[in-house]
Each structure stands twice: as C-alpha cells, then as structure tokens.
C-alpha positions as CSV (number, residue, x, y, z in Angstrom):
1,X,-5.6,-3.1,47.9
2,X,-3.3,-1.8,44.9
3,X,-0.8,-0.8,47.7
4,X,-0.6,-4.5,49.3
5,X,-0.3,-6.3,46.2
6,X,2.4,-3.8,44.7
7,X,4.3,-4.2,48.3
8,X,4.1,-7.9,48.7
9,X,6.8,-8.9,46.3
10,X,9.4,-6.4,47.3
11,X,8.8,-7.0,51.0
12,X,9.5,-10.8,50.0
13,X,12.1,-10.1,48.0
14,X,13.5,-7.5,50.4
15,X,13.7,-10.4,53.4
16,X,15.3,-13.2,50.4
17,X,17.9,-10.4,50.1
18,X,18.6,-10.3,54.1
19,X,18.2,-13.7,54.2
20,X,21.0,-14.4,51.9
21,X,23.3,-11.7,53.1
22,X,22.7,-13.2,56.3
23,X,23.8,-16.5,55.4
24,X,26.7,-15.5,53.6
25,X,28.4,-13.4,56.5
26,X,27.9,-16.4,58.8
27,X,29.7,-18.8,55.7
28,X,32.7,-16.2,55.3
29,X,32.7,-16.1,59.8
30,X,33.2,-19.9,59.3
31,X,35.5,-19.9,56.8
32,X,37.5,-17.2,58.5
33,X,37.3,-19.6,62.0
34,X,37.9,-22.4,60.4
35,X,41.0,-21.2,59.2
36,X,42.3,-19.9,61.9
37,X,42.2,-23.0,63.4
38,X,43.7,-25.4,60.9
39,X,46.6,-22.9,60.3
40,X,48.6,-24.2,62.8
41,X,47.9,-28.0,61.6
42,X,48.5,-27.1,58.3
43,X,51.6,-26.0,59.2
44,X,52.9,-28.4,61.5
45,X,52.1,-31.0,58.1
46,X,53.9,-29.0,55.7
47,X,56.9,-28.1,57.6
48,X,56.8,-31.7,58.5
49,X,57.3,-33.0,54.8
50,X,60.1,-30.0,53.9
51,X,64.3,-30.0,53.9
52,X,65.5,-28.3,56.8
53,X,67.1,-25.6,54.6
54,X,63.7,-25.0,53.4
55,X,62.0,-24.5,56.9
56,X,64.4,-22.0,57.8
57,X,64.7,-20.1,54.5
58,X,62.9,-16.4,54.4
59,X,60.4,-15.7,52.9
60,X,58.9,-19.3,54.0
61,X,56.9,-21.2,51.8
62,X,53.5,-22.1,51.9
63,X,53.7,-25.3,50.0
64,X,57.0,-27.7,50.6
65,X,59.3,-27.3,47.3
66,X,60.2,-30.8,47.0
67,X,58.2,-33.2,49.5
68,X,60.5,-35.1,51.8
69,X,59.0,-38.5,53.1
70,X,61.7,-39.7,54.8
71,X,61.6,-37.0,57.8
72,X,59.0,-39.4,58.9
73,X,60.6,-42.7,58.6
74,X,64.1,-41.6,60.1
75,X,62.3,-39.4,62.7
76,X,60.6,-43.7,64.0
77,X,63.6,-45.1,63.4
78,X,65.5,-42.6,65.5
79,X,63.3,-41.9,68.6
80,X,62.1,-45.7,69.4
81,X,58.4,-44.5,68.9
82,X,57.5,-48.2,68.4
83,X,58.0,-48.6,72.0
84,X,56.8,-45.5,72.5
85,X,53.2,-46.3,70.8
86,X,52.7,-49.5,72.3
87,X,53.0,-48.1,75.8
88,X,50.5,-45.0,75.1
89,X,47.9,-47.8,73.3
90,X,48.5,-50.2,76.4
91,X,47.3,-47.0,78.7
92,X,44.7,-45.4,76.6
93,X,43.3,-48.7,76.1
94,X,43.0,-49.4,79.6
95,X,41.4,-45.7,80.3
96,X,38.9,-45.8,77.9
97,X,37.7,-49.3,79.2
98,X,37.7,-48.0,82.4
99,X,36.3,-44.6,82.1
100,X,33.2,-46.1,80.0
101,X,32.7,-48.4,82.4
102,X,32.9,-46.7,86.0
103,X,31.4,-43.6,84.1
104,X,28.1,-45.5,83.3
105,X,27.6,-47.7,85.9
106,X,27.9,-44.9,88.3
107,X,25.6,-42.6,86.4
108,X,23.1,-45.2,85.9
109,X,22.5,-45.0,90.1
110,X,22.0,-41.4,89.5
111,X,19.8,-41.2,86.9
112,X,17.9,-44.5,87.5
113,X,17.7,-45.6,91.6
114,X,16.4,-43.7,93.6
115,X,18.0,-43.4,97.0
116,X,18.2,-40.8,100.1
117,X,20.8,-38.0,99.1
118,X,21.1,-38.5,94.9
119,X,21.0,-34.5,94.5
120,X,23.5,-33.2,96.8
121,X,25.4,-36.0,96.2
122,X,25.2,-35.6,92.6
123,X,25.9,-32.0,93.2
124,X,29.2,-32.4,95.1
125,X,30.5,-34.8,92.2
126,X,29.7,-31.9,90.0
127,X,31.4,-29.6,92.6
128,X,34.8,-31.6,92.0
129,X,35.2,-30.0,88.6
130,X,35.6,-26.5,90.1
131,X,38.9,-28.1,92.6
132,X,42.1,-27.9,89.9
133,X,43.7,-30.9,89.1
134,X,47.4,-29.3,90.4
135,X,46.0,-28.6,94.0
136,X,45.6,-32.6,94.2
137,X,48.6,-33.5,92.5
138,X,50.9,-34.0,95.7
139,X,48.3,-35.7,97.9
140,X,47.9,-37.8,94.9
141,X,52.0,-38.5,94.5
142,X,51.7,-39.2,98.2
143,X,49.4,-41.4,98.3
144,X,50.6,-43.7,95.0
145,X,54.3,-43.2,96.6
146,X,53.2,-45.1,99.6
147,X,51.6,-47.9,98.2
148,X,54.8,-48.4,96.3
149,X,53.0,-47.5,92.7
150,X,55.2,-44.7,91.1
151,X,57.7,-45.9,88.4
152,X,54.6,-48.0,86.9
153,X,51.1,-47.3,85.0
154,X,49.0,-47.9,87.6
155,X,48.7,-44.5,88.7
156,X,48.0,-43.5,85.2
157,X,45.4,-46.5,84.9
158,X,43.7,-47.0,87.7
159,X,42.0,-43.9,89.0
160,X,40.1,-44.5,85.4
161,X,38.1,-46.8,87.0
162,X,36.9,-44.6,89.7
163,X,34.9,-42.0,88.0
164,X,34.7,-38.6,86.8
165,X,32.6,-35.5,87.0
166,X,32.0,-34.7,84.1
167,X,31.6,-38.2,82.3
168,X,29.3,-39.0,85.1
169,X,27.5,-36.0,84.7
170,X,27.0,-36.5,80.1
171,X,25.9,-40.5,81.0
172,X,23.6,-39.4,83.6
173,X,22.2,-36.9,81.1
174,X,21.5,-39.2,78.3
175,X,20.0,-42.0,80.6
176,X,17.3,-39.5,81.7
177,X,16.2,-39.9,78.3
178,X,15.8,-43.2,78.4
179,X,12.1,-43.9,79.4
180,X,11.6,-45.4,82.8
181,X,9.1,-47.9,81.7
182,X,11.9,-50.0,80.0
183,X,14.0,-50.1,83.3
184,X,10.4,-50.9,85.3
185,X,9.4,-53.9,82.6
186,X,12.6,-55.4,83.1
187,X,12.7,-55.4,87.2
188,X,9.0,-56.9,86.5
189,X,10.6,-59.5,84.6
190,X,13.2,-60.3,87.2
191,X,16.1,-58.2,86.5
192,X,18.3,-56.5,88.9
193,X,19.9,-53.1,88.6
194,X,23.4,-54.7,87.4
195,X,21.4,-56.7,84.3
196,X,19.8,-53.3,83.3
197,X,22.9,-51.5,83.3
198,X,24.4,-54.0,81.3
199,X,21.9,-55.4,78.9
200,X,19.5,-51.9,78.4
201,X,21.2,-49.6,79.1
202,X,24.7,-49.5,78.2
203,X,23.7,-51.2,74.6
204,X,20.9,-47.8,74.2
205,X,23.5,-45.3,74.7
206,X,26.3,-46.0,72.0
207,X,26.8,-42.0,71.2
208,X,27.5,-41.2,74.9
209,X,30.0,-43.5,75.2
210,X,31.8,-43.3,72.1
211,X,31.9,-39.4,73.1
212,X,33.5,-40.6,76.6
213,X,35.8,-43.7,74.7
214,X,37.0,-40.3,72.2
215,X,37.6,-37.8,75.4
216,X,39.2,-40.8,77.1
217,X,41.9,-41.6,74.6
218,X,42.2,-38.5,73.7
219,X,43.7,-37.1,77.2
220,X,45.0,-40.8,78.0
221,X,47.2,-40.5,74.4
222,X,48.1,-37.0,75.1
223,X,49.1,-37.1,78.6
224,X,52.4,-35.2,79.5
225,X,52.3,-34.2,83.0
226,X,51.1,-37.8,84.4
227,X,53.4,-40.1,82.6
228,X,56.6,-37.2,83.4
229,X,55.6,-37.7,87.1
230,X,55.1,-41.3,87.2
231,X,57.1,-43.2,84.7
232,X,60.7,-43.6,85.4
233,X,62.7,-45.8,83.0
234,X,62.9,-44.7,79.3
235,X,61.6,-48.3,78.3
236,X,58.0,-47.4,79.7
237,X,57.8,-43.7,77.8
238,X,55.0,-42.6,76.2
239,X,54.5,-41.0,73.0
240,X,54.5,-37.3,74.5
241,X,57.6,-38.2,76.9
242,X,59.1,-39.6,74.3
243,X,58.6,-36.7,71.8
244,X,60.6,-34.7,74.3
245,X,63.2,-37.0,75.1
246,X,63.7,-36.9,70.7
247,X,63.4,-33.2,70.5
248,X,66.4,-33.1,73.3
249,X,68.5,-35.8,71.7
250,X,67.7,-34.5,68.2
251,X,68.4,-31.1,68.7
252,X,66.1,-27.9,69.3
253,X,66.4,-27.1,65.6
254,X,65.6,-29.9,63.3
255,X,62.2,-28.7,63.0
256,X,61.7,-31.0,59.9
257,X,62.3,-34.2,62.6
258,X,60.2,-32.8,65.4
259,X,57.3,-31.6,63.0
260,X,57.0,-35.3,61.8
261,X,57.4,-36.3,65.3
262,X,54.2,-34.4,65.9
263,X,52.1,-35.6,63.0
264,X,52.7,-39.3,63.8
265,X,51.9,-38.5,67.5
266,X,48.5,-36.7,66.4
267,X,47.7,-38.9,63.5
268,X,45.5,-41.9,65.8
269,X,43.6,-38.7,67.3
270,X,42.6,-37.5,64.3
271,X,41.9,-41.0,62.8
272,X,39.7,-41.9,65.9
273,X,37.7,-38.6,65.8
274,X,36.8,-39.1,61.6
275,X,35.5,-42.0,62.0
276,X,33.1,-41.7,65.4
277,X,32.9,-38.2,64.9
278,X,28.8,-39.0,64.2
279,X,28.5,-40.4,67.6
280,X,30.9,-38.1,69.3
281,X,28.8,-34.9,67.8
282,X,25.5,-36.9,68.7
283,X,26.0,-37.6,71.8
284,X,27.5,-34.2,72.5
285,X,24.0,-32.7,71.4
286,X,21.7,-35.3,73.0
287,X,23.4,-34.7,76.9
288,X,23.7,-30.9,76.2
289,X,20.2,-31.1,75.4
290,X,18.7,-32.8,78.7
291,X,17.5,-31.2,81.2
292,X,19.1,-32.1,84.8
C-alpha cells in the first residue's frame, strides 16, 4: 500500500513530463513547417519593397534597408494591371457563381433522389479525377475552335457551369448530413426537388460552398494555361498573362518590379482566404468527415 501511494505521484508526474515534451516537439515541427512555407512569401514581400541594387547585392538582406513603395505604384502604372484585374474579376466572378451552383444542384440528386444507377454513376464522376486535365486539352480546343469560341472567355466560363468531380463529390458529402426528414417535410408540404435545393438546402450548407466559392476563385484568379490558350488580344489579358507579358517588357532582371507584380497579383487570394477562412476550414472538416 506504501508502494502505490509513494508511486502514484511520480507515475503522474512522469506522464505530465511526456506529455509536455510531447507537446513541445509537435509546437517546434510546426514552427519549423510553418516556416518553411512562408519563406518564400516572405521573400517575394521583402524583395518586393527593396531598390534593385539592394536585391542584387551579396550578402542579401533579410529586412529591406530603406522601404521602397513606389515599386508598386509604377510596377500598375506600367503593366495596365487595371485592365488586367477587371478581366480576372469578370472571370472568377462568373466561375464561382457557376461552380457553386452546378456543383450543388448536381450533388443534391446524388445525395438526396434516389434513382436507378446513383452509385456507379456517382463513381464514374469520381473516376474523372484520375483522367489528367492535358490529355483533354486538344479535344477541348477542338471542340471550342469549332463553335467559333476561342479568342473569348467563354471557354474559360462556361464549362463552370457543368460540374466537377470533386466539388460534386464535397457537396454531396455535406448534404448526407443533412437529415432526410427536412427534405421529406417539405415534399409533404408541396415542394419539389428544385424548391428544396434552393430554399433548404443551399441556405444549410454555407461552409461547403464558401470552400467551393474560395477553390473556385482561387484557380479561376490564377489560371495561366487557360487564358494563354484562349485569349488572344492583349485588351482581354488576365492578371497571370499579363504578369508575363510585364516581366518580358520589363526585363528578366527588375526583380524589384516583378516581385510587386506578384504581391498585387496574390494579394485578393490572400484577402479572400482571411476572411472565410472559418468556413473554408469548416467545411473542409465537415465533408472529410462523412461517410460516402
């Protein structure tokens, strides 16, 4: 009895200790990750606020000597990115409206109707995800080439409102927690599959979608390869065509220009993410978390 009450503390006090070194490895991991990713952020923004004597100047500095603000004004004034904003906001805005949309209302017959064929047909929309998107690039060209749509957005737009695999698949998720008995109350009271979608459904599930509306502007405002192929006047650049097009004009060594470039390209992204980043994480965790 002596034995157990003399070894109760220190085993206690033995798991605290373990306990806290525990905790304090997985604080330094993060810290470490963390870092590694911010580093190159960190210095994109300082070499973005820097002379260009400074940038190129050995041993480089951590911290910009003298902060120079007007990289960023001359590097708007010079590359047109006014234009160049207006036309990435006209597409992303289109996207995410149509990628919320067509997303939901098709998961909603997947996760809600019941109809010969739901699982493989669900599976085969899953299967898409495995078929690169460069192996359907050509057919695609093709097929906007006949219908006389390259050299606008359209081809950047509208396949939006067709669907995708994965968004399909995290709405279709989070519906199944939705209870049944809400979508059976309201056929009882006379609505049709359209009216649930719109009025239960689609108001319920605010974190899925702001997840899809942030994944949606995020590829729509980053896009490179589909504006390149597409777009064919300078007038209708985007923001990453037209950050090439700069870094030609400018010169591959005005790293001062081209860094501010950059940080005015990625500012709206990072903007967007603070502020739904709630939603985004919550509805990341509430469709990882259902079972299919």
């Amino acid at each position: 009895m002596s034995q157990t009450t003399s070894s109760g503390p220190s085993y206690f006090e033995g798991r605290r200790n373990r306990e806290r070194i525990r905790k304090t490895l997985i604080f330094i991991l993060l810290i470490v990750g963390s870092a590694s990713f911010l580093m190159p952020l960190w210095w994109m923004l300082q070499t973005s606020l820097k002379s260009l004597e400074e940038i190129v100047q050995y041993p480089p500095t951590w911290w910009p000597e003298k902060f120079v603000w007007s990289n960023y004004t001359e590097t708007w004034a010079a590359g047109n990115f006014t234009r160049y904003t207006w036309n990435t906001t006209i597409i992303a805005f289109f996207v995410v409206i149509g990628q919320v949309l067509s997303n939901s209302f098709i998961a909603y017959g997947f996760a809600k109707i019941k109809f010969p064929g739901r699982g493989p047909l669900f599976l085969i929309i899953l299967g898409t995800m495995t078929i690169p998107g460069f192996v359907t690039m050509i057919p695609t060209y093709l097929l906007f080439s006949k219908i006389g749509w390259v050299g606008s957005y359209l081809p950047l737009i509208v396949p939006a409102f067709f669907g995708g695999a994965f968004q399909i698949f995290l709405f279709r998720q989070y519906f199944m927690t939705i209870p049944n008995d809400l979508v059976e109350a309201a056929k009882i009271d006379g609505a049709n599959h359209v009216y649930v979608w719109a009025r239960l459904m689609v108001p319920l599930s605010k974190p899925v979608m702001a997840t899809i509306a942030i994944m949606a502007f995020n590829g729509a405002w980053n896009d490179f390869l589909g504006p390149l192929i597409y777009v064919a006047s300078e007038d209708m650049y985007t923001l990453q065509i037209g950050l090439q097009a700069f870094k030609v004009s400018s010169g591959v060594n005005q790293w001062h220009y081209l860094m501010a470039g950059s940080v005015l390209v990625l500012l709206p992204v990072l903007v967007l993410f603070f502020f739904f980043q709630r939603y985004f994480i919550e509805g990341m965790n509430i469709s990882a978390g259902t079972k299919g």
